[in-house]
C-alpha positions in Angstrom: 10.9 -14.2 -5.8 10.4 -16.0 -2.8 7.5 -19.0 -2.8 5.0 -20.6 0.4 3.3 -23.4 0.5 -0.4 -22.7 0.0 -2.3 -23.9 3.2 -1.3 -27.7 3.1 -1.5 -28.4 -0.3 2.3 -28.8 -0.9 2.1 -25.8 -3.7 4.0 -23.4 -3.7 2.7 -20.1 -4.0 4.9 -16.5 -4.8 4.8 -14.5 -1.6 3.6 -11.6 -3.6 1.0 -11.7 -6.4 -1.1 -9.4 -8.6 -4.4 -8.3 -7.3 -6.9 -6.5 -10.0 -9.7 -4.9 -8.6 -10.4 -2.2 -10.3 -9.0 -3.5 -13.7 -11.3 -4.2 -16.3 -13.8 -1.8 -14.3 -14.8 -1.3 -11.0 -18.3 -2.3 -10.2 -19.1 -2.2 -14.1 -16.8 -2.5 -17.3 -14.3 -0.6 -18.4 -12.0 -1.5 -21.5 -10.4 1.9 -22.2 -6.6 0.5 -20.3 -6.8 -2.7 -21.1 -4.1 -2.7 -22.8 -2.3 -1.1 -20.0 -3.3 -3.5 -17.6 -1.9 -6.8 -19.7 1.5 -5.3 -20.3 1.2 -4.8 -16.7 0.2 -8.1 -15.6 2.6 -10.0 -17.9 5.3 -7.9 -16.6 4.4 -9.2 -13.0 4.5 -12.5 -14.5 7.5 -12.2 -15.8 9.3 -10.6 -12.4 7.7 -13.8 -10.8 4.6 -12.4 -9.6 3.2 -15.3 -10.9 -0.4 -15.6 -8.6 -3.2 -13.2 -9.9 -6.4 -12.3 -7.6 -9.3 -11.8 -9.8 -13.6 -12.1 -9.6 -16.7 -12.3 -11.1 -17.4 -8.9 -9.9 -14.8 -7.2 -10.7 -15.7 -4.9 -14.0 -18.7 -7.3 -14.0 -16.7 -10.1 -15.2 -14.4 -8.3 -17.5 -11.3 -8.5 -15.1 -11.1 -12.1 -15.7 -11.3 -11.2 -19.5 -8.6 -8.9 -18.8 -6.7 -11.9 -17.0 -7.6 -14.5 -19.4 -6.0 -12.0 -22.4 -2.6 -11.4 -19.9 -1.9 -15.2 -19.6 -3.0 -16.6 -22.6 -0.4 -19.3 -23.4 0.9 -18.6 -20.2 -0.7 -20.8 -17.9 2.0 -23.2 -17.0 3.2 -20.5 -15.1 0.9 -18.5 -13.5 -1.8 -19.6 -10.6 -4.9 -18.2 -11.2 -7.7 -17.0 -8.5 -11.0 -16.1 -9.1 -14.0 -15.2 -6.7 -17.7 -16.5 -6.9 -20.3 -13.4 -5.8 -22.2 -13.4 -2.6 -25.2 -13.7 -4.3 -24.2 -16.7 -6.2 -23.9 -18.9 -3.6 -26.7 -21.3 -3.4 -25.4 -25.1 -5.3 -26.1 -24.2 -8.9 -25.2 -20.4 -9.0 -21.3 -21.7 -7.5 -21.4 -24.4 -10.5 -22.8 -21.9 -13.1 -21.1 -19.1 -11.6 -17.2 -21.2 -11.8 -17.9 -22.2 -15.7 -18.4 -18.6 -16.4 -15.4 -17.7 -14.7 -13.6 -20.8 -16.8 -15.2 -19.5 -20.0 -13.6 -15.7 -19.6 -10.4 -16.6 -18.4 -10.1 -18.9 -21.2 -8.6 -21.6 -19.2 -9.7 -25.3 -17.9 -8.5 -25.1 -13.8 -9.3 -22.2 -11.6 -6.5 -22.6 -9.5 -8.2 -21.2 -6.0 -11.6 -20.7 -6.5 -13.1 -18.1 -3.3 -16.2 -17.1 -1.7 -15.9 -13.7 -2.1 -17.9 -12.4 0.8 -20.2 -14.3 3.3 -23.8 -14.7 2.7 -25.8 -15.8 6.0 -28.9 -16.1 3.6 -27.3 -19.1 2.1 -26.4 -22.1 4.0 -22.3 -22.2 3.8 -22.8 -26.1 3.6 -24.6 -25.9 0.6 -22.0 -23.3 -1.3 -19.1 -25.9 0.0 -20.6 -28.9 -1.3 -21.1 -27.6 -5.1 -16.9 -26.1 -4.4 -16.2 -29.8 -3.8 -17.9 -31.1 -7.2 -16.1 -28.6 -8.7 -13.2 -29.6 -7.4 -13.8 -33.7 -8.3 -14.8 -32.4 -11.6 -11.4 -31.1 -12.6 -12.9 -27.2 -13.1 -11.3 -26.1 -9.4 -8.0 -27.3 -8.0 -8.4 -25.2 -4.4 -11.2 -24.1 -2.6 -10.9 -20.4 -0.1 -12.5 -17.9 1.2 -13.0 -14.3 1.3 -13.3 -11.8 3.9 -14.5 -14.8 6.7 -14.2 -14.6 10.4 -12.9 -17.2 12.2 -16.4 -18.7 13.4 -17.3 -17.9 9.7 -14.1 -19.7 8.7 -14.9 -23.2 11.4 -18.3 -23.7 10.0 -16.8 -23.6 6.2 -14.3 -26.0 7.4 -16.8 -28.5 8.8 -18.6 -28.1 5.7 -16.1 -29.8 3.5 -16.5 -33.4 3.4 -13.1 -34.4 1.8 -11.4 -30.8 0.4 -9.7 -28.0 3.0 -9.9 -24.5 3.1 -6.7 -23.5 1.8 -6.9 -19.9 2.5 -8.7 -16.4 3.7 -8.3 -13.2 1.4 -8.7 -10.5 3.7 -7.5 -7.1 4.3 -4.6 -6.7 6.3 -1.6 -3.7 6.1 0.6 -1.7 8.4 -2.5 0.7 8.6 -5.6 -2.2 8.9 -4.1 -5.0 11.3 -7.1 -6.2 13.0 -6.5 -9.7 11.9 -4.1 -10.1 14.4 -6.5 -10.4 17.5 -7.7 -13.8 16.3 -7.8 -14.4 12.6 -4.3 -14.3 11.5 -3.3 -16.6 15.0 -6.0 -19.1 13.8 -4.8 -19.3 10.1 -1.2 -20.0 11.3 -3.1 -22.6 13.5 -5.1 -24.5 11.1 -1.9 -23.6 8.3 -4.1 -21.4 6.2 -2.9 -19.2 4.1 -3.6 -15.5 4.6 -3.8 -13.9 1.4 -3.7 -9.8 1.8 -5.6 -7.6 -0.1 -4.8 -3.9 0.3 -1.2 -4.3 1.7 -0.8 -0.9 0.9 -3.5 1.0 2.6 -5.3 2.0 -0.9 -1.9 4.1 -2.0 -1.4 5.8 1.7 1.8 3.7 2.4 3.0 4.5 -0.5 2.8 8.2 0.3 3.8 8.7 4.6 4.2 12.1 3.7 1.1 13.0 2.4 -1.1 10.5 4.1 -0.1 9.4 7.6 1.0 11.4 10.8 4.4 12.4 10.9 5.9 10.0 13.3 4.6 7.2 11.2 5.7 8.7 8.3 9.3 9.4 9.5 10.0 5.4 10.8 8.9 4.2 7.2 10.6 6.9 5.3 13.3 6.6 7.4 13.8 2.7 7.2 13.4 3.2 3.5 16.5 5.1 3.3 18.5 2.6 5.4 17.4 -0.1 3.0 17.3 1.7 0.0 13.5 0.9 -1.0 10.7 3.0 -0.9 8.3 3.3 1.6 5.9 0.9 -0.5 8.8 -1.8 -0.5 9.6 -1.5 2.9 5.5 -1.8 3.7 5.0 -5.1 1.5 7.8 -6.7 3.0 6.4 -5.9 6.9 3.4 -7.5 5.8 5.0 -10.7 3.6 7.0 -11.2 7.3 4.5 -13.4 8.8 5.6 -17.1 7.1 1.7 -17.7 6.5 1.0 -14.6 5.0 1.2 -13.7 1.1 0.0 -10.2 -0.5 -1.9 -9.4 -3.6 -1.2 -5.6 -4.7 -2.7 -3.9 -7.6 -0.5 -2.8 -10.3 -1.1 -0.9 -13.5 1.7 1.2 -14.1 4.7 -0.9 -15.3 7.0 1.5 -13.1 4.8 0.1 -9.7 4.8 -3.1 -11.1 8.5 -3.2 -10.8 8.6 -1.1 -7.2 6.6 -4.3 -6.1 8.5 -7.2 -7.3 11.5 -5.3 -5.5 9.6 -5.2 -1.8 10.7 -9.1 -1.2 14.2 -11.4 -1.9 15.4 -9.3 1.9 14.3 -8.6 4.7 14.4 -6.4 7.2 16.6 -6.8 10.9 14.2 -8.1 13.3 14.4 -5.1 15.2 13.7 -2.7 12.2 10.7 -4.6 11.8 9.8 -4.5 15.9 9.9 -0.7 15.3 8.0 -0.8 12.3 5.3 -2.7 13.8 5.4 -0.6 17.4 5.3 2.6 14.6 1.6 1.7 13.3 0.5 -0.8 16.2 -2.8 1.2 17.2 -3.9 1.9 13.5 -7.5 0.9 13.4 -7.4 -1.3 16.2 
C-alpha cells in the first residue's frame, strides 16, 4: 500500500481506503449483510486499506455500527472518518451529533470528522467553531469537508480560528472530472487532500463493455490487458495519480475487496495515463 500525507498534518494516510455507503443501509437500516460487510472491511484492513469513510446518515447511523463491529480492537490501525448531517450543523447538533458518532463506532477519536454537505441555512462559522471544540476536547483529531466548492471551501477556512481544513470528499472518476476546472487545482494549492468518492463511476468502470461507448471501453480494456489488471484497477490507479488525491471505494464482496487493494503499488507509463485521460476527457464536463 502506498501512504500521503493528509493535507499538512504530517499523517500519513493509505492512498486508497474503504468507503461504506450503502452498508449498514442506505437511507435507513439494514442489518441482513452485516456480516458480509465486516469480513469485508477487516479484509481491507488487513490488505492495508486501512482508512474507512463512514456517516451519521448512512443506514441512519448503523454504518458506523457496522464500522465500529469491523475495527473493534483494531484501532491502532485503522483511521477512521465519519460525517456530521447537513441538518446538524448549527453548534450543539455538531457536538451532540460527534458523541453519537463516538458512541456507535465504539471508539474515543474520530480521526476526520466532515461536513457532509453544505448548509447555507446555517452559518459555516458557527458549525467550524463547535469542530474546533471538538477537536481541543480530544473527541476529533481532523476537521474536512464534504462535497464544498472552492468559495464554499475559503469561507470554511477563514472560519477556523486555530485548526485547518485538511480535506474535501468529493466525487471525482474517469467518468465525473469536473473538479479539475478549479477544485482539485485549489486543493493542491492550499495542500488539501482530495478524498474521492465514487472512483468508479457507481460500478460503470468496472464494466467498459456494458456501460461506456466503445472507444472508451476499448482504451481501458485494452490498457488492462497490457498491465494485467482489470479495468477497475487500471481506473483507481488513474484517479490515485494526482499526489493529492486519495480514493474511498465501496467494497462488500471479499473478491472486490481484493481487485481494489491490487489497483495501486504501480503505475501506469505516463503516456498510458495521457491516453487514458484524453480517452474520458469530455465525460460530464
Amino acid at each position: 500500500m502506498e501512504y500521503r500525507e493528509l493535507g499538512r498534518t504530517g499523517w500519513k494516510v493509505p492512498v486508497l481506503g474503504q468507503g461504506t455507503w450503502g452498508i449498514g443501509g442506505f437511507h435507513s437500516r439494514d442489518d441482513s449483510r452485516d456480516s458480509e460487510a465486516i469480513a469485508a472491511l477487516r479484509l481491507g484492513i488487513e490488505l492495508g486499506m486501512t482508512l474507512i469513510d463512514t456517516a451519521e446518515a448512512y443506514g441512519a447511523g448503523h454504518s458506523e455500527e457496522v464500522v465500529g463491529k469491523a475495527i473493534a480492537g483494531l484501532k491502532a490501525e485503522v483511521f477512521v472518518a465519519t460525517k456530521v448531517s447537513p441538518e446538524h450543523l448549527s453548534y450543539e447538533s455538531v457536538i451532540k451529533s460527534a458523541k453519537a458518532s463516538l458512541s456507535r463506532l465504539n471508539i474515543k477519536t474520530i480521526d476526520l470528522y466532515q461536513v457532509h454537505w453544505p448548509n447555507p441555512r446555517i452559518p459555516i462559522k458557527e458549525t467550524m467553531r463547535a469542530m474546533e471544540r471538538l477537536v481541543k476536547d480530544g473527541l476529533v483529531r481532523f476537521i474536512g469537508v464534504s462535497n464544498f466548492s472552492v468559495s464554499e471551501m475559503e469561507e470554511a477556512m477563514a472560519s477556523l480560528a486555530r485548526e485547518e481544513i485538511v480535506s474535501n470528499q468529493v466525487e471525482y472518476s474517469l467518468l465525473e472530472r469536473s473538479i479539475e476546472h478549479d477544485l482539485l487545482p485549489f486543493c493542491e494549492r492550499e495542500k488539501i487532500t482530495v478524498i474521492a468518492y465514487s472512483p468508479l463511476a457507481r460500478g460503470k468502470l468496472s464494466e467498459p463493455k456494458k456501460y461506456l461507448e466503445k472507444h472508451k471501453a476499448d482504451v481501458l480494456q485494452t490498457l488492462a490487458d497490457k498491465y494485467g489488471k482489470t479495468p477497475s484497477q487500471i481506473a483507481l490507479n488513474w484517479v490515485v495519480r494526482r499526489p493529492s488525491v486519495i480514493a474511498i471505494p465501496k467494497a462488500v464482496k471479499l473478491e472486490h475487496v481484493k481487485e481494489n487493494a491490487g489497483s495501486v503499488g504501480w503505475s501506469m507509463d505516463s503516456d498510458d495515463y495521457d491516453v487514458l485521460s484524453r480517452a474520458f476527457s469530455r465525460s460530464y464536463w
